[in-house]
N, C-alpha and C positions, 0 to 999 in steps of 0.2 A: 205857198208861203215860204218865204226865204230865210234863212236863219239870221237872226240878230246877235252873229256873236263877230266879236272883231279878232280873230286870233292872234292879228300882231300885237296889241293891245294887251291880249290875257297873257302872250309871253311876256312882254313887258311888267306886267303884274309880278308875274312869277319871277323875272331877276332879280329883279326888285327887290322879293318876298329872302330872296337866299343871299341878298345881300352878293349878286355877282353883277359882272359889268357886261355889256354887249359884247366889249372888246375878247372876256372870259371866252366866249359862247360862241362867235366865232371860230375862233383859237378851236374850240374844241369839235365842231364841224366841217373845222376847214375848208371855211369862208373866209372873203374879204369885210373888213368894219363897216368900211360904207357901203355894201351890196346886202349886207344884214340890216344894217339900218334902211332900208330901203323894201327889203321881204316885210319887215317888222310894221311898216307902216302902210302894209297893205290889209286890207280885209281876209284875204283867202292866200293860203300858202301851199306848193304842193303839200301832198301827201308823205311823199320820202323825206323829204325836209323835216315835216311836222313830227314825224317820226322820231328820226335824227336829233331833232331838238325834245323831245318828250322823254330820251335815254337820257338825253346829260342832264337835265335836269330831274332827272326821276321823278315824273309824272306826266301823266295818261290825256294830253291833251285832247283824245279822241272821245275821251269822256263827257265832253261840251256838250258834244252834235250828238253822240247818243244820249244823254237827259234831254236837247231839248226836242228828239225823235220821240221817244217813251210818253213825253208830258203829251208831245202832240196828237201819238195817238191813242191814248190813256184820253183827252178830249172827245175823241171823235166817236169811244166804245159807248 
């Protein structure tokens, strides 16, 4: 089973949520705008990146994939 979470998406969610711009988030990863627009609109982002992006915006974006790890195997017990 493959996760159904779109991460570029949930980022998006979260700028959104803090009222910051891609342009911001970039800037503070030092990235290019349009090569974050482009990670963002993929389903799967590295890891160091996701990381990266989980500090600036202080929050744990790895905490997706672990809830929907736990639901899944919280099903199977």
């Amino acid at each position: 089973m493959k996760p159904e979470i779109h991460i570029g998406n949930e980022i998006k969610k979260e700028l959104n949520t803090q009222k910051r711009s891609i342009n911001w988030l970039a800037g503070e990863i030092g990235c290019d705008q349009s090569n974050l627009c482009k990670i963002l609109n993929k389903q799967h982002i590295n890891t160091e990146l996701l990381y990266r992006i989980s500090e600036c915006l202080d929050i744990d974006f790895f905490t997706l994939y672990s809830n929907l790890l736990q639901d899944k195997n919280s099903k199977v017990k």
